[in-house]
PDB file as gemmi writes it, atoms N, CA and C in Angstrom:
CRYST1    1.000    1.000    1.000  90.00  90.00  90.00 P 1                      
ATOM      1  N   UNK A   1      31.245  50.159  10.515  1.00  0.00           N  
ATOM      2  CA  UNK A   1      30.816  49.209   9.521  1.00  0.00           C  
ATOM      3  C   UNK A   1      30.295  47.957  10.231  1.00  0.00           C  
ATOM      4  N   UNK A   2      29.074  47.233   9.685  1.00  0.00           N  
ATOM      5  CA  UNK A   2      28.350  46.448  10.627  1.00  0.00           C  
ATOM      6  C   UNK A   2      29.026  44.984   9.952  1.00  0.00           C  
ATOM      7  N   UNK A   3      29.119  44.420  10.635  1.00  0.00           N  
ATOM      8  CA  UNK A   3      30.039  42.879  10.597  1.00  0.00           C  
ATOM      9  C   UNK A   3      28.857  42.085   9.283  1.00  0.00           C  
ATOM     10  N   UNK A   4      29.405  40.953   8.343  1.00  0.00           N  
ATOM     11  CA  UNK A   4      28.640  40.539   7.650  1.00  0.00           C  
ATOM     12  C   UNK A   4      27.266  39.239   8.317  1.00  0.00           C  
ATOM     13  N   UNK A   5      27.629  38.998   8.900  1.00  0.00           N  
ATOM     14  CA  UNK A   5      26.944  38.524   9.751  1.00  0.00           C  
ATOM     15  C   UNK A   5      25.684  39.319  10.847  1.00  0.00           C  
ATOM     16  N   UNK A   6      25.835  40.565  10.734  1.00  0.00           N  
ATOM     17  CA  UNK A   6      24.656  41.238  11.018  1.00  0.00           C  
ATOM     18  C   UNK A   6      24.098  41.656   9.926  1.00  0.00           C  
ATOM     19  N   UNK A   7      24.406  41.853   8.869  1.00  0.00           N  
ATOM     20  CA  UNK A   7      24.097  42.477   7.967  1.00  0.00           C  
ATOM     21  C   UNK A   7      22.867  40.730   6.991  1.00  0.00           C  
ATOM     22  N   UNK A   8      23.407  39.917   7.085  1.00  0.00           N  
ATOM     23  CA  UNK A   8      22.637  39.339   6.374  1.00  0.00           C  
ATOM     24  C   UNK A   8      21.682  38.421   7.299  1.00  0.00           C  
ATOM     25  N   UNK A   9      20.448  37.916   6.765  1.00  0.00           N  
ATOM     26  CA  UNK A   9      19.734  37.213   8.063  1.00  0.00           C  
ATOM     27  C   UNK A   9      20.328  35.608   8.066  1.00  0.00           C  
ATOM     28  N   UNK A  10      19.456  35.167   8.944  1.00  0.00           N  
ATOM     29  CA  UNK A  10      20.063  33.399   9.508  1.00  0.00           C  
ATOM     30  C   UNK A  10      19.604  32.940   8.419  1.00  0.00           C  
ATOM     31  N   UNK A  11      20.406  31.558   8.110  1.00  0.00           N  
ATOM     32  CA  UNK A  11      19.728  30.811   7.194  1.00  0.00           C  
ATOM     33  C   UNK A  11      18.562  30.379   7.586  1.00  0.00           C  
ATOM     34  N   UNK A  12      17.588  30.112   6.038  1.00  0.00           N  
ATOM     35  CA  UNK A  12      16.247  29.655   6.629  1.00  0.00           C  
ATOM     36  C   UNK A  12      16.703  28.172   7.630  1.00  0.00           C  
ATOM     37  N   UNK A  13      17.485  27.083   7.360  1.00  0.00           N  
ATOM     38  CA  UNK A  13      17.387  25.620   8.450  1.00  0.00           C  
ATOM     39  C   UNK A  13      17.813  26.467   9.666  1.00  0.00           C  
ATOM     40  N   UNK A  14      18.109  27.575  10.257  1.00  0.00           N  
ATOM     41  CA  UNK A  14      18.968  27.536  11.274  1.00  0.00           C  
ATOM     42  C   UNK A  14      17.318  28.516  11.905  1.00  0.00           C  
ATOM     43  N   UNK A  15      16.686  29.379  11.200  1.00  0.00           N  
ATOM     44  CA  UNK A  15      15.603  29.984  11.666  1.00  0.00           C  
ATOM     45  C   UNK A  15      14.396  28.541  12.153  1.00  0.00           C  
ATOM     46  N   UNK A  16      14.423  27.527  10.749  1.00  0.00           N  
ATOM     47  CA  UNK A  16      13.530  26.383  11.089  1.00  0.00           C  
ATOM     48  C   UNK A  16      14.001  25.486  12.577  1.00  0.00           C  
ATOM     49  N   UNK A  17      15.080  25.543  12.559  1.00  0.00           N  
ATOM     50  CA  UNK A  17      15.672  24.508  13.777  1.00  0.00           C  
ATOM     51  C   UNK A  17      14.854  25.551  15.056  1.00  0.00           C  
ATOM     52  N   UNK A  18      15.057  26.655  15.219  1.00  0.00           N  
ATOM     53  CA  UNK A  18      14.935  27.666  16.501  1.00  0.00           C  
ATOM     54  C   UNK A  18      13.605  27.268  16.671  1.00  0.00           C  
ATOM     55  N   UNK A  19      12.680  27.761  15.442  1.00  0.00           N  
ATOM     56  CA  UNK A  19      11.351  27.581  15.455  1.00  0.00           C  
ATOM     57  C   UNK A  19      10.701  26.243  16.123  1.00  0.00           C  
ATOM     58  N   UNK A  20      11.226  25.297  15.624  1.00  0.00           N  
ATOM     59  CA  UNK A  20      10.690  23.679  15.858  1.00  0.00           C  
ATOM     60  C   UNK A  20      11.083  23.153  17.312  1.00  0.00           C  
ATOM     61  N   UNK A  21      12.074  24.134  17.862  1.00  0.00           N  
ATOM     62  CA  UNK A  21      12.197  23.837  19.131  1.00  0.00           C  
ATOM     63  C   UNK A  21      11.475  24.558  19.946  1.00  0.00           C  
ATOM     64  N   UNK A  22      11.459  26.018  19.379  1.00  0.00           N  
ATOM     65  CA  UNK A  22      10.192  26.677  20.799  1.00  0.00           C  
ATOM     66  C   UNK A  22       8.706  25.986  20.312  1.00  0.00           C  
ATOM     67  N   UNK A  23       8.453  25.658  18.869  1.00  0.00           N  
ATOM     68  CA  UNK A  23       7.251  24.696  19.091  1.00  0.00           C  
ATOM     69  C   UNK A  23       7.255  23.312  19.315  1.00  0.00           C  
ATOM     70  N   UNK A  24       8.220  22.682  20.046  1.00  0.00           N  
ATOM     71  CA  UNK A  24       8.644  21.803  20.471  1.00  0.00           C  
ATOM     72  C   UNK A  24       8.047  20.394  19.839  1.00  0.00           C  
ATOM     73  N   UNK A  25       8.361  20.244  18.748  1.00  0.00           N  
ATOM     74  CA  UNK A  25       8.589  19.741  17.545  1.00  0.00           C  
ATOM     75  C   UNK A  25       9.930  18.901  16.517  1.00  0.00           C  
ATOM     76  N   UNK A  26      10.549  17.781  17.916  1.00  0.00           N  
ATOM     77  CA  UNK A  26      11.312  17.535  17.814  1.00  0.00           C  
ATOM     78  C   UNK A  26      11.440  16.456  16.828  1.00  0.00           C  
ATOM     79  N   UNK A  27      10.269  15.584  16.475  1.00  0.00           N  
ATOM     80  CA  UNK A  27      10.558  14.481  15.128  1.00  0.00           C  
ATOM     81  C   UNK A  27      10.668  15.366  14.241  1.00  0.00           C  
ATOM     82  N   UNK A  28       9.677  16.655  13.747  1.00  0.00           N  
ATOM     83  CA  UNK A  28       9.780  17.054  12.606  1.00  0.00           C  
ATOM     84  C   UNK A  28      11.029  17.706  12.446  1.00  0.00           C  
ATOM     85  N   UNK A  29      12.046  18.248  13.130  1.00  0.00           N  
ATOM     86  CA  UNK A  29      13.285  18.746  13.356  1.00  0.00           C  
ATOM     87  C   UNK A  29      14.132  17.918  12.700  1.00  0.00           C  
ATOM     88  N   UNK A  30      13.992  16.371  13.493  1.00  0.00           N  
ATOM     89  CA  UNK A  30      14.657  15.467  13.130  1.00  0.00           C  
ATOM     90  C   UNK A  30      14.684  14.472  11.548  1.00  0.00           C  
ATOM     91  N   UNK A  31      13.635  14.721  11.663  1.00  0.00           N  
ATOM     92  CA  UNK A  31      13.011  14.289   9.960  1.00  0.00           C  
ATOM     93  C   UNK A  31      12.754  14.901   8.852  1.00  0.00           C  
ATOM     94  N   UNK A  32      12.616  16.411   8.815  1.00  0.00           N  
ATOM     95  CA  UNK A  32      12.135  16.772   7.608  1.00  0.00           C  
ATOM     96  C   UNK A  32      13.037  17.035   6.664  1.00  0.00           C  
ATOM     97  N   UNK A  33      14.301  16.941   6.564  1.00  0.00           N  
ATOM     98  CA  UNK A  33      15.168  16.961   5.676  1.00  0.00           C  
ATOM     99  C   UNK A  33      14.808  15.797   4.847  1.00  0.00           C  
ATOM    100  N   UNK A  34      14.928  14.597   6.001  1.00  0.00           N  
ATOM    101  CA  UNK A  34      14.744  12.921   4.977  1.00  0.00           C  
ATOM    102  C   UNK A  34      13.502  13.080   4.291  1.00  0.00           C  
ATOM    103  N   UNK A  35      12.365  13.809   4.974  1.00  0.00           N  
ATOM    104  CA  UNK A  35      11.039  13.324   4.457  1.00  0.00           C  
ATOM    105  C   UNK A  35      11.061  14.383   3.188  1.00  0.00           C  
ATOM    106  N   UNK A  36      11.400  15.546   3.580  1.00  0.00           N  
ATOM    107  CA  UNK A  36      11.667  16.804   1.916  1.00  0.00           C  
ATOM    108  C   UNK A  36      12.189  16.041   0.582  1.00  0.00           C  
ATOM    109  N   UNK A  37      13.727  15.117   1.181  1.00  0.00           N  
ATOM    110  CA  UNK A  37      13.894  14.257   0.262  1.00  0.00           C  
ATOM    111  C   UNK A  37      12.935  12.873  -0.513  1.00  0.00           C  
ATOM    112  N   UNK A  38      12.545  12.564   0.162  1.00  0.00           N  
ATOM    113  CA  UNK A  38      11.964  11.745  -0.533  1.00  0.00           C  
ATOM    114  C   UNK A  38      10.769  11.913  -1.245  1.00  0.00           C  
ATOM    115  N   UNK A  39       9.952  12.820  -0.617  1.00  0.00           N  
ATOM    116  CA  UNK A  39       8.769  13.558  -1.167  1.00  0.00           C  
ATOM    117  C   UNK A  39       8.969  14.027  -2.434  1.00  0.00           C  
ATOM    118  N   UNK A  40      10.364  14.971  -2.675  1.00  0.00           N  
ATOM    119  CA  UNK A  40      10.847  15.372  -4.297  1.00  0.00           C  
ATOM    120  C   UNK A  40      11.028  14.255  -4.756  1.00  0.00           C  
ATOM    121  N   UNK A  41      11.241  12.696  -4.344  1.00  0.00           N  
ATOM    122  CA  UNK A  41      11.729  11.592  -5.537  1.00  0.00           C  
ATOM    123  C   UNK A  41      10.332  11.225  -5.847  1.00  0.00           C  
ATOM    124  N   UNK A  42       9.256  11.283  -4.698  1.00  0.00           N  
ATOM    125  CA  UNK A  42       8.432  10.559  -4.869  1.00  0.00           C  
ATOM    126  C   UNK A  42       6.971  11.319  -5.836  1.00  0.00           C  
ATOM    127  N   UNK A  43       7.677  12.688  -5.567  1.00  0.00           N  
ATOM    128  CA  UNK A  43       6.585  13.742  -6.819  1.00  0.00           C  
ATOM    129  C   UNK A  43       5.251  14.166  -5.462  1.00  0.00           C  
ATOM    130  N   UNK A  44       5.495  14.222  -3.818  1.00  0.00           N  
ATOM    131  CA  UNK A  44       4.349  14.724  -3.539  1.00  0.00           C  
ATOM    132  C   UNK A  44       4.153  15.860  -3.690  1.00  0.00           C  
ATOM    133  N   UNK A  45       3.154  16.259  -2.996  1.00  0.00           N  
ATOM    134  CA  UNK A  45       3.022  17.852  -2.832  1.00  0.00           C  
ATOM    135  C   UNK A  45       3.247  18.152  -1.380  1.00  0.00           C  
ATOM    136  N   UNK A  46       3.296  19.200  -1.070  1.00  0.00           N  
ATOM    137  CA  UNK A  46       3.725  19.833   0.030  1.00  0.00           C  
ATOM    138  C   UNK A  46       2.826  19.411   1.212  1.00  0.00           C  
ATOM    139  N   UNK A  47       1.071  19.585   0.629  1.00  0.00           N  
ATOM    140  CA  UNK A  47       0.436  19.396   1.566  1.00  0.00           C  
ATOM    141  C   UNK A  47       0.660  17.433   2.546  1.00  0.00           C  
ATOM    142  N   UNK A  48       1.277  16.926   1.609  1.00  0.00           N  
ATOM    143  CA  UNK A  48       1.042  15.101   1.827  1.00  0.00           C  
ATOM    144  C   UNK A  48       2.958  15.342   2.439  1.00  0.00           C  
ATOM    145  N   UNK A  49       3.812  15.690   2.354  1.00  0.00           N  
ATOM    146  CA  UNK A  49       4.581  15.861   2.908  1.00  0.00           C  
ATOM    147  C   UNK A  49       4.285  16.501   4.338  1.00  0.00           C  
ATOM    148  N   UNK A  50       3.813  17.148   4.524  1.00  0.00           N  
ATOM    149  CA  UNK A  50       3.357  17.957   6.038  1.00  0.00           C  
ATOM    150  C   UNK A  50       2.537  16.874   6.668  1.00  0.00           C  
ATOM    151  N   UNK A  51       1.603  16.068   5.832  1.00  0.00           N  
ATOM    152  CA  UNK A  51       1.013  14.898   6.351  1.00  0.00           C  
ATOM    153  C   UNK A  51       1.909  14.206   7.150  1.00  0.00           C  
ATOM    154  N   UNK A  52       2.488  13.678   6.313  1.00  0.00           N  
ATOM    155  CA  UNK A  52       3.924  12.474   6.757  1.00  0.00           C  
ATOM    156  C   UNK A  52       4.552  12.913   8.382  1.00  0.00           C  
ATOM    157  N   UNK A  53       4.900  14.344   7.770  1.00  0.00           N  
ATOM    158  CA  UNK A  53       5.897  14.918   8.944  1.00  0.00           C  
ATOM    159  C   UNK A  53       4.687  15.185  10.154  1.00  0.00           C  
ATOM    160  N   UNK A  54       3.523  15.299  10.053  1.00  0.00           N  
ATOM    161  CA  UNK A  54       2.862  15.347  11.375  1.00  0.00           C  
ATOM    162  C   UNK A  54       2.643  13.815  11.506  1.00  0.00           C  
ATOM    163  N   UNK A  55       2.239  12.952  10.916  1.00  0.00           N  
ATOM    164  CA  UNK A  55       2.283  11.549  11.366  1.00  0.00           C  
ATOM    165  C   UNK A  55       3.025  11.030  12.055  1.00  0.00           C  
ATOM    166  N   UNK A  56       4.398  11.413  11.483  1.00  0.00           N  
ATOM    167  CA  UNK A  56       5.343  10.870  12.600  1.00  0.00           C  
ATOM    168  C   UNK A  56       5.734  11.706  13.838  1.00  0.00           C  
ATOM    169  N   UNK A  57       5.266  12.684  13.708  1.00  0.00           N  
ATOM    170  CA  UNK A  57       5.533  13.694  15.281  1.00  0.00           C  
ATOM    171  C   UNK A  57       4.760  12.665  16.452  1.00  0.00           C  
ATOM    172  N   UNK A  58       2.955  12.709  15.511  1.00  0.00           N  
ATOM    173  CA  UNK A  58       1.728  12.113  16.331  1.00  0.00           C  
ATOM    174  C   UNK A  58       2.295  10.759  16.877  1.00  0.00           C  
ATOM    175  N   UNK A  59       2.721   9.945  16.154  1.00  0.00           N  
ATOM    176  CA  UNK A  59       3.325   8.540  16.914  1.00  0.00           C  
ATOM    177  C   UNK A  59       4.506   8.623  17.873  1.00  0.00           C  
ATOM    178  N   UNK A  60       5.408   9.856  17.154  1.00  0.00           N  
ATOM    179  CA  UNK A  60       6.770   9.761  18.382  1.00  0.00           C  
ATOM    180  C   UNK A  60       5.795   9.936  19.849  1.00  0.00           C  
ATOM    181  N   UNK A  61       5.016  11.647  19.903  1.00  0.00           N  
ATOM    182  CA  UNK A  61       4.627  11.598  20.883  1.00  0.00           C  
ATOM    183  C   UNK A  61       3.578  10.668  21.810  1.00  0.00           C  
ATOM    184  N   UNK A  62       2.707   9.931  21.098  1.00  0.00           N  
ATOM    185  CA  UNK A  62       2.219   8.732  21.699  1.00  0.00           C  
ATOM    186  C   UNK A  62       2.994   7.802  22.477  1.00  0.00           C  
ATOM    187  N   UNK A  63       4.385   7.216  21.302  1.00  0.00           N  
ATOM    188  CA  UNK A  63       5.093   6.421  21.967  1.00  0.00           C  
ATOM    189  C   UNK A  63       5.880   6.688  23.351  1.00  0.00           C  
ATOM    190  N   UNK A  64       6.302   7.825  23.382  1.00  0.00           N  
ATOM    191  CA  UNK A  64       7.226   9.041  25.018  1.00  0.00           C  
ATOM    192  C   UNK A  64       5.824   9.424  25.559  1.00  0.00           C  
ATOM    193  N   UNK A  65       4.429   9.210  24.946  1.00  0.00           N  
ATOM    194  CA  UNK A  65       3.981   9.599  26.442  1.00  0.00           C  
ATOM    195  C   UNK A  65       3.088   8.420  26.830  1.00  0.00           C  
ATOM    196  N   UNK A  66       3.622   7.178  26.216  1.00  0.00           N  
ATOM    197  CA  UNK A  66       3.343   5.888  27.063  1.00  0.00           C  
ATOM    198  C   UNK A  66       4.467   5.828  27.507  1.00  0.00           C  
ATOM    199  N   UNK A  67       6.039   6.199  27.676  1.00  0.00           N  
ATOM    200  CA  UNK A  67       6.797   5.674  28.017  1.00  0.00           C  
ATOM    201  C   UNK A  67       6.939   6.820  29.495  1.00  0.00           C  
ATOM    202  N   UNK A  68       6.264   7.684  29.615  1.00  0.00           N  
ATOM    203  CA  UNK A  68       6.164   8.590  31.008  1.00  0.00           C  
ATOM    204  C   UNK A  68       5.662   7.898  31.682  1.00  0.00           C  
ATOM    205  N   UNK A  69       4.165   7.321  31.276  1.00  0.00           N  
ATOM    206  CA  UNK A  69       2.952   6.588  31.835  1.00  0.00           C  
ATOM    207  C   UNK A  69       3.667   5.660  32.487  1.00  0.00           C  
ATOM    208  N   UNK A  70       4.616   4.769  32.146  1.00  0.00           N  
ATOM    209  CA  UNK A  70       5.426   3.780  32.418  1.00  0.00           C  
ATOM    210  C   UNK A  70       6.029   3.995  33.735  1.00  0.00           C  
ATOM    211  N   UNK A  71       6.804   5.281  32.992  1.00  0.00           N  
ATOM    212  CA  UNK A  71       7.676   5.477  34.123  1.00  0.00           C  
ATOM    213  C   UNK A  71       7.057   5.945  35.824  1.00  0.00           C  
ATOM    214  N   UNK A  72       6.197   6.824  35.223  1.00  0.00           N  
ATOM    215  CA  UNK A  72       5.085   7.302  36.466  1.00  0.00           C  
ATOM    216  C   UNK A  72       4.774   6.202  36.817  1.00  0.00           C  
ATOM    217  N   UNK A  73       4.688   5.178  36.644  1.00  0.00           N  
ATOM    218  CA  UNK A  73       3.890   3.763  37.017  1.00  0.00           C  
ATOM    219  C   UNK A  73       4.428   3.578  38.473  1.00  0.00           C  
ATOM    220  N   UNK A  74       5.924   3.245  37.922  1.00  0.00           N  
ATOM    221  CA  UNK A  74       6.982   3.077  38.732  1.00  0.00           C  
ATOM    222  C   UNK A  74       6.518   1.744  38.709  1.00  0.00           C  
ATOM    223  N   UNK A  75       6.389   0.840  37.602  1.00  0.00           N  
ATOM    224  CA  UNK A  75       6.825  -0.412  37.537  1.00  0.00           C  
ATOM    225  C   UNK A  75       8.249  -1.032  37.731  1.00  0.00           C  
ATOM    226  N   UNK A  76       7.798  -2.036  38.023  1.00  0.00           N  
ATOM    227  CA  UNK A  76       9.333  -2.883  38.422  1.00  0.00           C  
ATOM    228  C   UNK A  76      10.312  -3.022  37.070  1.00  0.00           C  
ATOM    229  N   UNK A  77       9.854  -3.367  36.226  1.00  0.00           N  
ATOM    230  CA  UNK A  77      10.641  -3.560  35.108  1.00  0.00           C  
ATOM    231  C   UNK A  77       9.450  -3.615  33.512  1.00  0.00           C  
ATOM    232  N   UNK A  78       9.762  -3.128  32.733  1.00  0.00           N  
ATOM    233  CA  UNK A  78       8.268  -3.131  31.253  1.00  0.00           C  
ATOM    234  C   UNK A  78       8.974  -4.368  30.712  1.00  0.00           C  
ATOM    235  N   UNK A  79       8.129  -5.528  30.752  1.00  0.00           N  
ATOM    236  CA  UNK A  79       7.766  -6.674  30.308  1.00  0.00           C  
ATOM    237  C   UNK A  79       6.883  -6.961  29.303  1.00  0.00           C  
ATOM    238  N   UNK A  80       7.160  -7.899  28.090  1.00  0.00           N  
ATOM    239  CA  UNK A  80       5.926  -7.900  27.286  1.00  0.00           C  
ATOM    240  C   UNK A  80       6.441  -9.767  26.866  1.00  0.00           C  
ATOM    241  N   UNK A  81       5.366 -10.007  25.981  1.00  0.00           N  
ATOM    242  CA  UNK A  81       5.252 -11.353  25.821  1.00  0.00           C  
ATOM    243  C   UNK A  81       6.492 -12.124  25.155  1.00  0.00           C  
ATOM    244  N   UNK A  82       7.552 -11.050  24.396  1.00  0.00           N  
ATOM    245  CA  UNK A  82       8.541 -11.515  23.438  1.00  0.00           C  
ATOM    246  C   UNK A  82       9.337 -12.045  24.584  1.00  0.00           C  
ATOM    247  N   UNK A  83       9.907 -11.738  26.080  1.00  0.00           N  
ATOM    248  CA  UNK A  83      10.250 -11.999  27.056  1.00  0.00           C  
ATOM    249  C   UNK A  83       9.651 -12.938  27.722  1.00  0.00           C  
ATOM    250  N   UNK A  84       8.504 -13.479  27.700  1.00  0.00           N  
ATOM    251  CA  UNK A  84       8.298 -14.477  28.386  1.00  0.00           C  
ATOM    252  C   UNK A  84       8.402 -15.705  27.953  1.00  0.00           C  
ATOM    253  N   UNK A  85       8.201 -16.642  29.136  1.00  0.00           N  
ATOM    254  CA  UNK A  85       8.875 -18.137  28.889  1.00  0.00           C  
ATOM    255  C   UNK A  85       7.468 -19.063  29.356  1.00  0.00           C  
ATOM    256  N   UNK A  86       6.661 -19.233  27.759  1.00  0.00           N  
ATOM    257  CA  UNK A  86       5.920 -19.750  27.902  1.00  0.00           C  
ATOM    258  C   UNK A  86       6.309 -21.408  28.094  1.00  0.00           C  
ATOM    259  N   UNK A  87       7.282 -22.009  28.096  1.00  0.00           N  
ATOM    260  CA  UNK A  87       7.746 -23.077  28.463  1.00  0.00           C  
ATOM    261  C   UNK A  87       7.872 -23.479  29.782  1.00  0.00           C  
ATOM    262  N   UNK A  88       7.304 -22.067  31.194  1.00  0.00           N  
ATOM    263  CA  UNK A  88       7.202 -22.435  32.342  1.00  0.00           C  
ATOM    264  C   UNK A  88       6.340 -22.597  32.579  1.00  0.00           C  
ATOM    265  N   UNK A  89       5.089 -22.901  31.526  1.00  0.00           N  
ATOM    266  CA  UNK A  89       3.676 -22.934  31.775  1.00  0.00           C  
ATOM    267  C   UNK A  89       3.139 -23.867  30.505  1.00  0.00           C  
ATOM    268  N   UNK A  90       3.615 -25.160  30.654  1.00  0.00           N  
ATOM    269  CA  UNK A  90       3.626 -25.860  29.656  1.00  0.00           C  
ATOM    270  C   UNK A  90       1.785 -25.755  29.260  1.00  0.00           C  
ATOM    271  N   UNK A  91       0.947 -25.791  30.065  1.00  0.00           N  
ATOM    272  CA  UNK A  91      -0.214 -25.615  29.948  1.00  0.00           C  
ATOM    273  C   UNK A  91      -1.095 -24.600  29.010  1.00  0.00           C  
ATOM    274  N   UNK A  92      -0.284 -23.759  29.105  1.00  0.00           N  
ATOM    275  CA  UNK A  92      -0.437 -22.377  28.496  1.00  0.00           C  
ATOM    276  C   UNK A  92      -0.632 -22.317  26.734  1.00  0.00           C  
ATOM    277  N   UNK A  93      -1.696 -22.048  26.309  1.00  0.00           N  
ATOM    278  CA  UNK A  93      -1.789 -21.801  25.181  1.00  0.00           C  
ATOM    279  C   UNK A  93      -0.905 -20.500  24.228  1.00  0.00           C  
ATOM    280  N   UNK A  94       0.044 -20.633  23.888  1.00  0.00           N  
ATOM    281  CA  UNK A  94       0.639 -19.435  23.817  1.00  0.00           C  
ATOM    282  C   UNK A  94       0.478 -19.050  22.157  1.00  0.00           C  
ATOM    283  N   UNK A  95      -0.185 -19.807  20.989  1.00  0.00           N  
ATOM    284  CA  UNK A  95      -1.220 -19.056  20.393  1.00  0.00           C  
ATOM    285  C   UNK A  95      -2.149 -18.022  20.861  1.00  0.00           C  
ATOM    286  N   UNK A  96      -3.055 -18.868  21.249  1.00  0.00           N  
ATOM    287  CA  UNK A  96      -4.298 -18.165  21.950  1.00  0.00           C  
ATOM    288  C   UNK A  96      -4.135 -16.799  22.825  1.00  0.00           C  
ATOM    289  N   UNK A  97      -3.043 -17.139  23.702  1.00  0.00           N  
ATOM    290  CA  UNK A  97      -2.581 -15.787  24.356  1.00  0.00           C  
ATOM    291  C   UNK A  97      -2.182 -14.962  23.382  1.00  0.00           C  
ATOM    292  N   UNK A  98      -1.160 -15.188  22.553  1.00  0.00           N  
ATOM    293  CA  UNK A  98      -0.925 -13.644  21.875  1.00  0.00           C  
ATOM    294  C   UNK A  98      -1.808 -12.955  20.675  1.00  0.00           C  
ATOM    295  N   UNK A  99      -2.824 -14.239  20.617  1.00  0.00           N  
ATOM    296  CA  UNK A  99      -3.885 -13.665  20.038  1.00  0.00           C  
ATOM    297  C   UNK A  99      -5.312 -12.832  20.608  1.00  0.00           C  
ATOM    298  N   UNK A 100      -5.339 -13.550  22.351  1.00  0.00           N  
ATOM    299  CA  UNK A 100      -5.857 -12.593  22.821  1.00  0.00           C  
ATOM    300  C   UNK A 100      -5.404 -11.060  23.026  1.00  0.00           C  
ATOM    301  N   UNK A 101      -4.092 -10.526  23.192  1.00  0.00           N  
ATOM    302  CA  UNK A 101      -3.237  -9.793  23.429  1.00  0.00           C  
ATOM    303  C   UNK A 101      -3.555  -8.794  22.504  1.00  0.00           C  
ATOM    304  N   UNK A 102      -3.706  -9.549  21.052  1.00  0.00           N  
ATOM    305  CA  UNK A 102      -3.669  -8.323  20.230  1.00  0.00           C  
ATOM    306  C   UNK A 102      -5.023  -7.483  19.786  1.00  0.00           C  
ATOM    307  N   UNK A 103      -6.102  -7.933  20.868  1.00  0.00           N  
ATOM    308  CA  UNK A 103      -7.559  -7.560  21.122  1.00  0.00           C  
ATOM    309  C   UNK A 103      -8.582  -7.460  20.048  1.00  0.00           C  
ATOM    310  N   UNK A 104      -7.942  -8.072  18.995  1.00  0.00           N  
ATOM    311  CA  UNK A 104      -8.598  -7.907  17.298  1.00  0.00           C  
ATOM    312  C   UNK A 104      -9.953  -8.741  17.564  1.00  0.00           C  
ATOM    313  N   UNK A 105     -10.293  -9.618  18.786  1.00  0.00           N  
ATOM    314  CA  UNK A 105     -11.646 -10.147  18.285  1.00  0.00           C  
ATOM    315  C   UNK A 105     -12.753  -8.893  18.797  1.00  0.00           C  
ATOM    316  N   UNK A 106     -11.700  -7.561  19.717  1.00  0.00           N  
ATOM    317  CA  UNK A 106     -12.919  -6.577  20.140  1.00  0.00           C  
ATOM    318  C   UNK A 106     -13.530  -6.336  18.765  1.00  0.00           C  
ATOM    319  N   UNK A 107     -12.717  -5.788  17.792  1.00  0.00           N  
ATOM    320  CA  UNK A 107     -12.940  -5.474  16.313  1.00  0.00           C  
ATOM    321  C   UNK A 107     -14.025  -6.163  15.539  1.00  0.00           C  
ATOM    322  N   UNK A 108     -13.789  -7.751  15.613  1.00  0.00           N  
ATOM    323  CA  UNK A 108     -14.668  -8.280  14.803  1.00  0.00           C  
ATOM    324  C   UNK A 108     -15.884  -9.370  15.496  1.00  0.00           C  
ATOM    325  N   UNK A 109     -15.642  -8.691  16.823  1.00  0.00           N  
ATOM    326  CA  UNK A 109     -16.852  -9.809  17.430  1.00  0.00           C  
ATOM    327  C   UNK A 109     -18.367  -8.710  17.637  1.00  0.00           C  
ATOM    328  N   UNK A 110     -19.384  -8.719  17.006  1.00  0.00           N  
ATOM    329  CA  UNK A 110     -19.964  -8.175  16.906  1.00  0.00           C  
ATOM    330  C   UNK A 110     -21.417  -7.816  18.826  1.00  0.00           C  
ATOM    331  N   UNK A 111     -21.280  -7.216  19.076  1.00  0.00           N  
ATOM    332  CA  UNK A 111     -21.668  -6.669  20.425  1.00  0.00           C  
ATOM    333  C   UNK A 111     -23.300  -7.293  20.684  1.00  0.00           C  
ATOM    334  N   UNK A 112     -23.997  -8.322  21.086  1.00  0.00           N  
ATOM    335  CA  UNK A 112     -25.195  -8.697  21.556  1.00  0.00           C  
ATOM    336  C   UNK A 112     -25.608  -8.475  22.273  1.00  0.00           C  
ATOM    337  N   UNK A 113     -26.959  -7.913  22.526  1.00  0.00           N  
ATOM    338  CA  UNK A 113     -27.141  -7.210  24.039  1.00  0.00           C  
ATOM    339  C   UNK A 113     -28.689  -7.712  23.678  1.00  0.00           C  
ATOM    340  N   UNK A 114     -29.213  -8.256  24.936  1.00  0.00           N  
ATOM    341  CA  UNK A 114     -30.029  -8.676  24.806  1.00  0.00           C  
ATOM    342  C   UNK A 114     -31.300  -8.821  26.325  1.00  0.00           C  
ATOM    343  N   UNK A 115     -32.673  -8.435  25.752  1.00  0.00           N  
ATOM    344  CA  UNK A 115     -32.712  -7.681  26.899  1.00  0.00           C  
ATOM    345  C   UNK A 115     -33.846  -8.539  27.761  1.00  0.00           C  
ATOM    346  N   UNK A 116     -34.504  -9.264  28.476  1.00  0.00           N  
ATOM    347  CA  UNK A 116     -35.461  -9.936  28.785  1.00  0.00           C  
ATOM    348  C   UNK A 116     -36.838  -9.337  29.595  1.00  0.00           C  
ATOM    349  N   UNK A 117     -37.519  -9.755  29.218  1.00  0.00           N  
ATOM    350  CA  UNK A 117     -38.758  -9.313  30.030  1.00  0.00           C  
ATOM    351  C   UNK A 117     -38.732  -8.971  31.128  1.00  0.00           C  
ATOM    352  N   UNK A 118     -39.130  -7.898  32.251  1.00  0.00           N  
ATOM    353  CA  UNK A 118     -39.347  -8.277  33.314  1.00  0.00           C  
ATOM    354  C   UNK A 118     -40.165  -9.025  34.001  1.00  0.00           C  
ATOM    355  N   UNK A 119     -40.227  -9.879  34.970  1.00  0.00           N  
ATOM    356  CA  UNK A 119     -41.840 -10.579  35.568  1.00  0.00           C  
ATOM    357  C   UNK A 119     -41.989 -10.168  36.430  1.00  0.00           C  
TER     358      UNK A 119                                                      
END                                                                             
């Protein structure tokens, strides 16, 4: 007599967990329970739920594979502006800097190229 446990298959989360790891698919592993939930409160459909859950895969992995980049760097320590002490540089515009920082005038400064005669 075959044990009940051979006899019936895996649950589907325990087949989804196996799956999401050999497609190595670890936010959606981690998230799609929360995101299933909220999607039923929120009335989506399946297809805008799968949206969500690849959105956030696409950013986890962006964010871990700047944080390789990093590490491959073999920087001394990852520094950013919330850490610095613009008070050792009383000179220092520290508007202006974190507004250069956030590169938004590439966006809205419109590109002039302009070409002159030769003589």
């Amino acid at each position: 007599m075959a044990s009940a446990s051979a006899a019936s298959p895996a649950p589907p989360q325990v087949l989804l967990a196996h799956h999401l790891r050999q497609l190595k698919l670890p936010t959606f592993m981690r998230e799609y329970e929360k995101l299933a939930a909220e999607a039923a409160r929120e009335g989506l459909d399946h297809v805008r739920f799968l949206l969500r859950l690849a959105e956030l895969e696409l950013i986890d992995r962006e964010r871990r594979m700047v944080e390789r980049r990093i590490r491959a760097a073999r920087f001394p320590a990852v520094k950013s502006f919330n850490t610095f002490d613009f008070t050792a540089i009383p000179s220092l515009n520290k508007p202006l800097v974190l507004e250069l920082a956030r590169c938004e005038y590439v966006l809205i400064s419109p590109i002039t190229i302009r070409s002159h005669p030769s003589s």
